[in-house]
Structure formats: structure tokens, C-alpha cells
ZADO-1210 file (C-alpha; in nm, 4 decimals, padded with zeros to 6 digits):
<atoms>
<atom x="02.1580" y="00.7168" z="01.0818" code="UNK" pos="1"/>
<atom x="01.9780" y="01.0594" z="01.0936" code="UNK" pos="2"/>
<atom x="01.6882" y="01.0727" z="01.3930" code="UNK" pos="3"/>
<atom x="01.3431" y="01.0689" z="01.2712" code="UNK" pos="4"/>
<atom x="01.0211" y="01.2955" z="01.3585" code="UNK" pos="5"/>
<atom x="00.6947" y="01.0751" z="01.4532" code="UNK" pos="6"/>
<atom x="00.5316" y="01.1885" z="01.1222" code="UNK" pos="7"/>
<atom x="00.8210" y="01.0615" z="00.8762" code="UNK" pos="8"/>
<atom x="00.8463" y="00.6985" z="01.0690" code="UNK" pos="9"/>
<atom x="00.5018" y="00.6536" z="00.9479" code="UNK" pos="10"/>
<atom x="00.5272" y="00.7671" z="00.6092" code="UNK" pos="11"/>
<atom x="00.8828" y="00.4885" z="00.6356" code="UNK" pos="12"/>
<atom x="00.7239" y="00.2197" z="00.7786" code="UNK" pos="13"/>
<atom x="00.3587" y="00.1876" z="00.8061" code="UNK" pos="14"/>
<atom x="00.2894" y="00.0688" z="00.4618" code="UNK" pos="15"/>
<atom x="00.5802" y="-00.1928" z="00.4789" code="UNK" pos="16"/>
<atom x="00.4104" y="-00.3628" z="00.7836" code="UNK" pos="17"/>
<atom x="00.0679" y="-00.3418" z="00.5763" code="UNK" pos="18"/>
<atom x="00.1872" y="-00.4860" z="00.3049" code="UNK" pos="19"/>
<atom x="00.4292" y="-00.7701" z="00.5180" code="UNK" pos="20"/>
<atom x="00.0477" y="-00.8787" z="00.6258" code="UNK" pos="21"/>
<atom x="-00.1183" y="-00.8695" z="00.2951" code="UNK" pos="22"/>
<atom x="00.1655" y="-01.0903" z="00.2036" code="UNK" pos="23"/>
<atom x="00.0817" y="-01.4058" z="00.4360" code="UNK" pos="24"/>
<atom x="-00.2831" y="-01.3314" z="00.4128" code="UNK" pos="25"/>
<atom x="-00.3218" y="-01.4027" z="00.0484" code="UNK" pos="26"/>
<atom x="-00.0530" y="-01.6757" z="00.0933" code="UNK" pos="27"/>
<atom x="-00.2392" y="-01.9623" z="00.0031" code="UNK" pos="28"/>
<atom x="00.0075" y="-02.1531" z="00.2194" code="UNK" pos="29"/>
<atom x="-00.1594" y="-01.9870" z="00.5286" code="UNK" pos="30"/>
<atom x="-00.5249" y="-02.1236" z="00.3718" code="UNK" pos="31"/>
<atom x="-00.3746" y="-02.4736" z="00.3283" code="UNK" pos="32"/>
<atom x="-00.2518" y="-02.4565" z="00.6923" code="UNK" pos="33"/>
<atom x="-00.5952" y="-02.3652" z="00.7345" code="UNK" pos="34"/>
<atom x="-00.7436" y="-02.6518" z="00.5977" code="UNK" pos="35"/>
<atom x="-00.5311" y="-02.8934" z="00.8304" code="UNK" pos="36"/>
<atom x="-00.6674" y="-02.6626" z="01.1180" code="UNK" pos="37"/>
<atom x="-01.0498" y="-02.7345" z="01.0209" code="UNK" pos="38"/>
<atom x="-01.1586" y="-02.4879" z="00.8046" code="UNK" pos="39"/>
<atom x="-01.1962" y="-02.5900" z="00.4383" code="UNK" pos="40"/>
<atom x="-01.3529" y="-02.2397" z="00.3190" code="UNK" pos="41"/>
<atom x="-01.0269" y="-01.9977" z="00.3346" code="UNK" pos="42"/>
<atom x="-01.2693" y="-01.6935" z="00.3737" code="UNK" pos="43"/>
<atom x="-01.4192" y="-01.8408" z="00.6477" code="UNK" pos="44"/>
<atom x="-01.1221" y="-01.8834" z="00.7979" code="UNK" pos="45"/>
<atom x="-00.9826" y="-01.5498" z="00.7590" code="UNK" pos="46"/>
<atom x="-01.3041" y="-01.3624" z="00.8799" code="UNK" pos="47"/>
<atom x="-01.3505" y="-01.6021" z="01.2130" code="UNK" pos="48"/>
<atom x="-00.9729" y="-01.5602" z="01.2754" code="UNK" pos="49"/>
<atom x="-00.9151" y="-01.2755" z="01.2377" code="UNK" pos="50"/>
<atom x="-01.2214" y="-01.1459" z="01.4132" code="UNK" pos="51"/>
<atom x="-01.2084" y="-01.4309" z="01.6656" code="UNK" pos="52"/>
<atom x="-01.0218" y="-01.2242" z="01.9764" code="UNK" pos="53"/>
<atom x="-01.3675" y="-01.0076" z="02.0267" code="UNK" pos="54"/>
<atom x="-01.5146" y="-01.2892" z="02.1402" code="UNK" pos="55"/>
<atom x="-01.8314" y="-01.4894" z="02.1233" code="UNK" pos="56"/>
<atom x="-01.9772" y="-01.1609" z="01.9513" code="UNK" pos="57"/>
<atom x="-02.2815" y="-01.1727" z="01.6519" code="UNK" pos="58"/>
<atom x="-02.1211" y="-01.1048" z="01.2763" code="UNK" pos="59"/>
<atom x="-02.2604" y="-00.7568" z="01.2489" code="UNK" pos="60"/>
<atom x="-02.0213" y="-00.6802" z="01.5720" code="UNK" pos="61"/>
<atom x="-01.7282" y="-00.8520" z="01.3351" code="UNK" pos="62"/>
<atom x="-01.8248" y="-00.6052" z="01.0552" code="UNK" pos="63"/>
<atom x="-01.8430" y="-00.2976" z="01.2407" code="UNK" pos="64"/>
<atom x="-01.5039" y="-00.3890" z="01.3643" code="UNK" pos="65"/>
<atom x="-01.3395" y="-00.4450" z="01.0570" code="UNK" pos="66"/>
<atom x="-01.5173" y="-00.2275" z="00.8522" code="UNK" pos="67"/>
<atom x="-01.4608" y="-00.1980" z="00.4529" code="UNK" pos="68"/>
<atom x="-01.6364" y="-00.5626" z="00.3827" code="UNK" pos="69"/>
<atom x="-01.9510" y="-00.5797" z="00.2987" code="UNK" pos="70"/>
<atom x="-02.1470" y="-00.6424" z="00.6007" code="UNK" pos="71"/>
<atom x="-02.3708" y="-00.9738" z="00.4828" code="UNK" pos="72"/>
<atom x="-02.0072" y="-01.1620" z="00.3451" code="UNK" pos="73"/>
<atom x="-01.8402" y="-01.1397" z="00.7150" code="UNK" pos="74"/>
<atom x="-02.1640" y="-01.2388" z="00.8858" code="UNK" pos="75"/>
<atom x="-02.1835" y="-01.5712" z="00.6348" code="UNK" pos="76"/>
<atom x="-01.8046" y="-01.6676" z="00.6711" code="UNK" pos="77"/>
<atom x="-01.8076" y="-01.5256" z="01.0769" code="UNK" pos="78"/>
<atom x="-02.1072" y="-01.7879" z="01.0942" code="UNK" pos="79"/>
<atom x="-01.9551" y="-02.0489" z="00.8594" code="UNK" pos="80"/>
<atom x="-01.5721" y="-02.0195" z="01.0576" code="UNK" pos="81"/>
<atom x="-01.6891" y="-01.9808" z="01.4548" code="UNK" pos="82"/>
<atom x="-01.8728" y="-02.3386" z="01.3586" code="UNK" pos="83"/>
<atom x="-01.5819" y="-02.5349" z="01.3782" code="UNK" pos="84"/>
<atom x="-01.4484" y="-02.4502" z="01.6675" code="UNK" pos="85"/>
<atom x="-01.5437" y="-02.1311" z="01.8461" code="UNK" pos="86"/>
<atom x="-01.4104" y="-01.7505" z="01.7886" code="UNK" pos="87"/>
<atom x="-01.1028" y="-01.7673" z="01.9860" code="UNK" pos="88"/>
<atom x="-00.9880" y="-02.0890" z="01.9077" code="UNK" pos="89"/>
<atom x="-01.0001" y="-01.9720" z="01.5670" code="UNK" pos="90"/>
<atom x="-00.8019" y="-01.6771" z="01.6056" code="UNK" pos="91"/>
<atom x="-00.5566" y="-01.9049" z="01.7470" code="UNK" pos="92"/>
<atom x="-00.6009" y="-02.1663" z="01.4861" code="UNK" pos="93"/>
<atom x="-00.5149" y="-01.8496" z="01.2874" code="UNK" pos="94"/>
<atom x="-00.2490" y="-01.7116" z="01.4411" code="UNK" pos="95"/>
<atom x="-00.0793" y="-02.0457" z="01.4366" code="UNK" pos="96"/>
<atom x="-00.1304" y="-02.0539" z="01.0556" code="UNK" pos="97"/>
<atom x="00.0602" y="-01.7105" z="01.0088" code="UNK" pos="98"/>
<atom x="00.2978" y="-01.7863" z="01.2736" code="UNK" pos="99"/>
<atom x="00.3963" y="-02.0911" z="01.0782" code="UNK" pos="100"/>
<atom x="00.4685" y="-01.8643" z="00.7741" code="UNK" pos="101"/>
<atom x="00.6714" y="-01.6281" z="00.9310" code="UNK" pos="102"/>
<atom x="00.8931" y="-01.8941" z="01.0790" code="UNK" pos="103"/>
<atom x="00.9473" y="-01.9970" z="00.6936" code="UNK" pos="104"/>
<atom x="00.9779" y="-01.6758" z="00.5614" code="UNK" pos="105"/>
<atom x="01.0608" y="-01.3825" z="00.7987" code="UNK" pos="106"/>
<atom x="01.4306" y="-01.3165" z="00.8989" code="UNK" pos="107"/>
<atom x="01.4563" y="-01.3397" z="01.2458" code="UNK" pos="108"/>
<atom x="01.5240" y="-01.0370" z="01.4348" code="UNK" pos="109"/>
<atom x="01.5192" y="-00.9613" z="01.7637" code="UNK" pos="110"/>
<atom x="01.5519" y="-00.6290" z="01.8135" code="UNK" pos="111"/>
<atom x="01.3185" y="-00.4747" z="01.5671" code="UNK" pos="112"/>
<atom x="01.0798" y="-00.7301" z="01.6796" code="UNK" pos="113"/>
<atom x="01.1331" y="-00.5633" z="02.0763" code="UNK" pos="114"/>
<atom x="01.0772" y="-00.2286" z="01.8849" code="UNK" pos="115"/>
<atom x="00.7745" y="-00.2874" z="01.7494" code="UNK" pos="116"/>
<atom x="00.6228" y="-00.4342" z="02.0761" code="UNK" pos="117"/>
<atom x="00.6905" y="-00.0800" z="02.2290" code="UNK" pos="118"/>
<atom x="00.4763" y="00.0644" z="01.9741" code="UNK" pos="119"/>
<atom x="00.2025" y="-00.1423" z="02.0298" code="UNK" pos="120"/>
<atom x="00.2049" y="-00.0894" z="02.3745" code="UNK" pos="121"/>
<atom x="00.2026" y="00.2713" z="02.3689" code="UNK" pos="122"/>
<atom x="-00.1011" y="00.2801" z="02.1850" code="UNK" pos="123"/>
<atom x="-00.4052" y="00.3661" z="02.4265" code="UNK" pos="124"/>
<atom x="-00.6604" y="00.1602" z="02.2086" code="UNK" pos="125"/>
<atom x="-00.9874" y="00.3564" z="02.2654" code="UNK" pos="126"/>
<atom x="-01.2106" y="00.2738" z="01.9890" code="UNK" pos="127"/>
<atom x="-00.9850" y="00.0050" z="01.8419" code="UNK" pos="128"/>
<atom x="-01.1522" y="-00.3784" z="01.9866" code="UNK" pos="129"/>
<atom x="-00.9567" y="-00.5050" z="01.6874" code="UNK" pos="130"/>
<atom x="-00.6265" y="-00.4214" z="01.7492" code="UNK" pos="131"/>
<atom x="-00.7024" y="-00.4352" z="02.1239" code="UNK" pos="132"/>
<atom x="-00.7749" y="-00.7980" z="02.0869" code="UNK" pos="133"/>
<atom x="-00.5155" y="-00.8931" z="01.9345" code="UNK" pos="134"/>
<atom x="-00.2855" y="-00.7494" z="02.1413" code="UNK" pos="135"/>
<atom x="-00.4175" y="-00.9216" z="02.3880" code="UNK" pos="136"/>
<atom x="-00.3479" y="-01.2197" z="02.2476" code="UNK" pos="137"/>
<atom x="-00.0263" y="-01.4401" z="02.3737" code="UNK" pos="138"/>
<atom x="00.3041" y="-01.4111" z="02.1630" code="UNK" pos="139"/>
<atom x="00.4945" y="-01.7057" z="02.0658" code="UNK" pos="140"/>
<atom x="00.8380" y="-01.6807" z="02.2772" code="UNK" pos="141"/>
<atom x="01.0107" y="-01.5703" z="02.0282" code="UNK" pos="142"/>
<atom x="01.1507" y="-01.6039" z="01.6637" code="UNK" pos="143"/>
<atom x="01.0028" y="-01.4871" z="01.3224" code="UNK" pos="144"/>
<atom x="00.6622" y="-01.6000" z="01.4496" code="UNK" pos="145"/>
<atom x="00.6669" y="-01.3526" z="01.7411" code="UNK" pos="146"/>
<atom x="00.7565" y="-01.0714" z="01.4751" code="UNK" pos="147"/>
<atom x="00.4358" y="-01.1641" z="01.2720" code="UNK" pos="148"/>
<atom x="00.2186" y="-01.1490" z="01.5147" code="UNK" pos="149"/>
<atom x="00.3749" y="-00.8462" z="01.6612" code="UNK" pos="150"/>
<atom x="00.3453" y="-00.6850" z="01.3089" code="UNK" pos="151"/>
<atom x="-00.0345" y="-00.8288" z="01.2846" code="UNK" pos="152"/>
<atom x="-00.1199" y="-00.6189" z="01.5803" code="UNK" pos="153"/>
<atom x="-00.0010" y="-00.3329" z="01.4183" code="UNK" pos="154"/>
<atom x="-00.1160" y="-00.3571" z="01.1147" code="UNK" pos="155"/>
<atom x="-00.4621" y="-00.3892" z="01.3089" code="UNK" pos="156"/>
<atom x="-00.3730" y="-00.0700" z="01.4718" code="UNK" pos="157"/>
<atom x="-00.3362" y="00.1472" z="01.1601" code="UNK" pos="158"/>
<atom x="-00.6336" y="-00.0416" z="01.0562" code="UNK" pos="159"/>
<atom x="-00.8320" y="00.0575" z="01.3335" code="UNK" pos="160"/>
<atom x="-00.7089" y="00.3987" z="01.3188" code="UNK" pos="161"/>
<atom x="-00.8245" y="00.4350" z="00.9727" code="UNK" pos="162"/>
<atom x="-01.1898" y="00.3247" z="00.9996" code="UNK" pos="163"/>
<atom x="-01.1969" y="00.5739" z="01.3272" code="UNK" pos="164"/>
<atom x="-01.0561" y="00.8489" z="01.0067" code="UNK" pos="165"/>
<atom x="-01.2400" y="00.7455" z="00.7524" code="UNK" pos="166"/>
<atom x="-01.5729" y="00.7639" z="00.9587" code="UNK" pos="167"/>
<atom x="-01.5403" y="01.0734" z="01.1023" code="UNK" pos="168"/>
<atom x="-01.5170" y="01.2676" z="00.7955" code="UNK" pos="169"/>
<atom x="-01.8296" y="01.1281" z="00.6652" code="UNK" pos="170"/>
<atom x="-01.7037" y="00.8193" z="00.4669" code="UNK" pos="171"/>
<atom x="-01.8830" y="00.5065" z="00.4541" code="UNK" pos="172"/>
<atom x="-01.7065" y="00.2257" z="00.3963" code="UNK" pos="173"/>
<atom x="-01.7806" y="00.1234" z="00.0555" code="UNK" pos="174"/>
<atom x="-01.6833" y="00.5195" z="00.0020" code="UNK" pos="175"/>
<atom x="-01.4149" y="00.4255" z="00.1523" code="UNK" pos="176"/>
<atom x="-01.2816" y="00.1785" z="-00.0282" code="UNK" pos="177"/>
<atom x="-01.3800" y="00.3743" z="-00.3848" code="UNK" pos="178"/>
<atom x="-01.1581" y="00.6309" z="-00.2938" code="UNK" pos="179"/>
<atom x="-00.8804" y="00.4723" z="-00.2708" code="UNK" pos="180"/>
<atom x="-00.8409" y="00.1537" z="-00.4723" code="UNK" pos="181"/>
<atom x="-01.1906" y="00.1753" z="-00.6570" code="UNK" pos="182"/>
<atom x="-01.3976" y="-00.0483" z="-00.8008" code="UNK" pos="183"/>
<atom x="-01.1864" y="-00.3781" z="-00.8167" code="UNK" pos="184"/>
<atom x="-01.0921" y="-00.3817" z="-00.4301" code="UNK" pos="185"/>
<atom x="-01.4534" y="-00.2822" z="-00.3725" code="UNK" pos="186"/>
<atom x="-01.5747" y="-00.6200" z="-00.5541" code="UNK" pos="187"/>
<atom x="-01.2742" y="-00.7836" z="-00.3702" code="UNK" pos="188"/>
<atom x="-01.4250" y="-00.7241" z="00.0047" code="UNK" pos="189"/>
<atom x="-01.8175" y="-00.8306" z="-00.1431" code="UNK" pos="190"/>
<atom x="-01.9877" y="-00.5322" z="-00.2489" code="UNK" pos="191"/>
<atom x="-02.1700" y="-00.5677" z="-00.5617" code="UNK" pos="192"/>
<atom x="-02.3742" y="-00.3956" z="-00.8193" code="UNK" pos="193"/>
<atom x="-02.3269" y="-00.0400" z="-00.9524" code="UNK" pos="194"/>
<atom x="-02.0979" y="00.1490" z="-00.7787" code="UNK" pos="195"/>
<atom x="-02.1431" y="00.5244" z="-00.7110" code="UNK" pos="196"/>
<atom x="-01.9426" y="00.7816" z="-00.8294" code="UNK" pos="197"/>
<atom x="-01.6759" y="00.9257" z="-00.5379" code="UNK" pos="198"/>
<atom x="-01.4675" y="01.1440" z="-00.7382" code="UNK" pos="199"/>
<atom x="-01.6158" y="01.4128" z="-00.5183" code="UNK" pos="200"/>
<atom x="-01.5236" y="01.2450" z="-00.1900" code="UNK" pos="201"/>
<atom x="-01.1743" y="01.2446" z="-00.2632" code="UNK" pos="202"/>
<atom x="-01.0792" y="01.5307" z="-00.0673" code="UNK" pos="203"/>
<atom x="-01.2455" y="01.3897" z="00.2449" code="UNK" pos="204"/>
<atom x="-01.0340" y="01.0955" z="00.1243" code="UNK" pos="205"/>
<atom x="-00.7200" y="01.2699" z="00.2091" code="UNK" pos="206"/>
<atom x="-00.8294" y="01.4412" z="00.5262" code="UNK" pos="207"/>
<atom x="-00.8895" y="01.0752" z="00.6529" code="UNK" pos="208"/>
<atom x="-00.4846" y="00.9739" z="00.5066" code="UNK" pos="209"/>
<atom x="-00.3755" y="01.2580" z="00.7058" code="UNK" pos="210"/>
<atom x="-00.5743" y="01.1510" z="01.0268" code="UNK" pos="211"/>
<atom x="-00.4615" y="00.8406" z="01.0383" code="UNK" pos="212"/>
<atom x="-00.1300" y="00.9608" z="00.9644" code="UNK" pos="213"/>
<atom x="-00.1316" y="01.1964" z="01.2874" code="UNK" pos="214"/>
<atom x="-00.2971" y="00.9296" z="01.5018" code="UNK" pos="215"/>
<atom x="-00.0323" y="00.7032" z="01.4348" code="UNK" pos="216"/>
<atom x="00.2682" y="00.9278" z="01.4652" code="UNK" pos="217"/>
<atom x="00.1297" y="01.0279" z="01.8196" code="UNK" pos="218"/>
<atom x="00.1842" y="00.6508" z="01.9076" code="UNK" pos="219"/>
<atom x="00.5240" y="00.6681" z="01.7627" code="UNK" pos="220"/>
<atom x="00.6062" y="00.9629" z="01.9266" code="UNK" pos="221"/>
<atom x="00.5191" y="00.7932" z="02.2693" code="UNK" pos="222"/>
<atom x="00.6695" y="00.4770" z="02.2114" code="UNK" pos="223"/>
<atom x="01.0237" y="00.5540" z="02.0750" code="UNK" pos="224"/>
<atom x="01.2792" y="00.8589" z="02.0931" code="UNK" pos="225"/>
<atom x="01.4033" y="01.0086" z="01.7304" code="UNK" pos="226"/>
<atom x="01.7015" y="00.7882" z="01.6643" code="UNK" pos="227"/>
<atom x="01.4801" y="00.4471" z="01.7877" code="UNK" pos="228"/>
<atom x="01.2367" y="00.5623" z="01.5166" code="UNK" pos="229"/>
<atom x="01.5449" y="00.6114" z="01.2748" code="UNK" pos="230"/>
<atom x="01.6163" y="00.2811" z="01.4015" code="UNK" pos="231"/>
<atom x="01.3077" y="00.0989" z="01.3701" code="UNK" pos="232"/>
<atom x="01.2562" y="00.2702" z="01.0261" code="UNK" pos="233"/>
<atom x="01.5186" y="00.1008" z="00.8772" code="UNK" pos="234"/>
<atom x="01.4677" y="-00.2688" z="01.0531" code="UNK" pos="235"/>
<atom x="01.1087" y="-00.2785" z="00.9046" code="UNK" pos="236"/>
<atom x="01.2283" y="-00.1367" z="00.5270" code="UNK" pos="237"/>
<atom x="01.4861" y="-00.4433" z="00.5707" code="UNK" pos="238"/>
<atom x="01.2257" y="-00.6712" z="00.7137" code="UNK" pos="239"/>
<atom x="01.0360" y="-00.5447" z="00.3705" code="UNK" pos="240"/>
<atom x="01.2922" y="-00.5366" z="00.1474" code="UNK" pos="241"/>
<atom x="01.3956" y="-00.9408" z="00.2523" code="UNK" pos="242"/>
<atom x="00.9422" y="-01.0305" z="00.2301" code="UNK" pos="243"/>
<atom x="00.8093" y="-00.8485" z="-00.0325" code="UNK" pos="244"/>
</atoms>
């Protein structure tokens, strides 16, 4: 297995663990788990778990955490989910929803699983309360459901690393989210009426891709030497290839 530079691990695995979490997030198992859990609206529940580990924080906080929703949806569903029970018992309520799922559907795997914990942990986390929270969070023991969670906090790390990206080369977040997968995914996260036209702001588009590109592959660089990235490259296509 050839050794692989910081830069190519991300380009080989960052959009696997992205997409691993898109998976079990539209999973409308996860929103029936939900419903046994208390929370009958499924956006409600995603927004106040998800956003539950800042805290007992107002919905505007929740937005400018997350970022590319429109900021009057995640204030109605924060409001609507942190009424059943709280904000962190809903991220737990959450993570035991998605936990669940990977325990029926993720291979178990120990040592990629280790891996990716490294990279989370060598990630400083200034300006990321997102990710930061959620690594804070406690992992199941171990199993498939550790590995989700683990993967959760990283997706929330390339997450956070792109709204840092995307906002300091001008972007808003609706321009954000034109750029890239236009019109449709803007409707998807709330925004509505007529859209602007971005085409211009596509070059800012992919200075904030290669950004977050070079953010991440510093925390890769810290975290693992070039044949652990090799290594951990090829765990998460496999993870991908056996979830996807």
C-alpha cells in the first residue's frame, strides 16, 4: 500500500465519511427511532440533536453554528425539538438513534475506527463549537456505533471547516449553497423565493474547496504518518464501499 501525503487522504476519504452521514441522516429509520425517543417532527429532531451539545443556547446560536439553513427553519425546529426534553438530552436521544443504525448497518472495525479517533483528536477546534461538541460527547464502548459517532464528529469537523472557508472569502451561506449544489439543495435547507444569480461567485467557490481542503489535511498531517493515512484511506473507501 503506497504512503499517502495529507492533501490526497482528504481528497480519498473526506467525502466517503460525508456521505456515510448523509446516509443515516436521511434514513428514515433514524426518524422512526426518533419518534420512539419523543420527537414526532423528524426536522425537529435533527436540528435539536444535532445542535444539542452547545448547550442551552438561543436558535440563532444553532444557526450560526451550522450555517447553510436558513436561519428562521433551525430556530422553529431548535424551539420545537429542545421542548421535549432539553438540548443535550436530545443530542443524546440522537446519537442513540444513529448509533442504533450503525450497529445494523456498519461493519465493525476496530482499527479504522482507532484511526479515525486520532484524527479527531488532533484537530485544535478553534472556531468549530460544532464539532467541538460533539467530540465532547461520550462514545459508546465500542462496535459499529462507536465508528458512527466517531465518523459524525468528523464529518462535523469538515463541516465546520467549511463554513470557517466559505465565510472568509465573502460567501454567505445561501451563496454558499448556490455554488455548489444550486437551487434544489438551497430549497432543501429552507430558503425560499427567487434565488440570485452566483455564477460569478464560483471562483470564490473554489478558493473556499481548497481551504477547507488545506485545513483538513493539516489535521491529517498531525494525526497520522504517510502509510497510517494510506491505511486509513483505504478502511474508510471499504467502510464506503460496504454503506453506500
Amino acid at each position: 500500500m503506497p504512503d499517502l501525503t495529507a492533501a490526497e487522504t482528504v481528497r480519498a476519504a473526506d467525502a466517503i465519511v460525508h456521505d456515510i452521514g448523509s446516509k443515516w441522516m436521511l434514513d428514515p429509520a433514524v426518524s422512526e427511532r426518533g419518534k420512539e425517543l419523543g420527537f414526532g417532527n423528524p426536522f425537529a429532531f435533527y436540528f435539536a440533536g444535532r445542535g444539542g451539545v452547545l448547550g442551552d443556547v438561543d436558535g440563532s446560536v444553532v444557526w450560526a453554528a451550522l450555517g447553510f439553513f436558513e436561519p428562521g427553519v433551525v430556530r422553529a425546529m431548535w424551539d420545537e425539538g429542545v421542548a421535549v426534553a432539553g438540548a443535550r438530552e436530545a443530542a443524546r436521544r440522537y446519537a442513540k438513534a444513529f448509533t442504533a443504525w450503525g450497529e445494523e448497518h456498519v461493519p465493525d472495525d476496530p482499527r479504522l475506527c482507532e484511526l479515525a479517533e486520532r484524527v479527531a483528536n488532533a484537530a485544535d477546534g478553534a472556531g468549530l463549537p460544532l464539532f467541538c461538541g460533539w467530540r465532547a460527547e461520550p462514545l459508546p464502548e465500542s462496535g459499529p456505533g462507536r465508528l458512527v459517532q466517531v465518523f459524525q464528529v468528523l464529518r462535523e469537523l469538515r463541516g465546520g471547516l467549511h463554513l470557517v472557508a466559505t465565510t472568509a472569502v465573502g460567501l454567505s451561506p445561501l451563496e454558499a449553497v448556490l455554488t455548489h449544489e444550486g437551487e434544489g439543495k438551497a430549497q432543501f435547507c429552507g430558503w425560499q423565493g427567487g434565488f440570485p444569480d452566483c455564477a460569478h461567485l464560483k471562483p470564490q467557490r473554489g478558493e473556499a474547496e481548497e481551504i477547507t481542503d488545506r485545513l483538513a489535511a493539516k489535521v491529517y498531517e498531525r494525526a497520522l504518518s504517510p502509510s497510517e493515512r494510506a491505511e486509513f484511506a483505504a478502511l474508510v473507501e471499504k467502510a464506503g464501499s460496504a454503506i453506500l
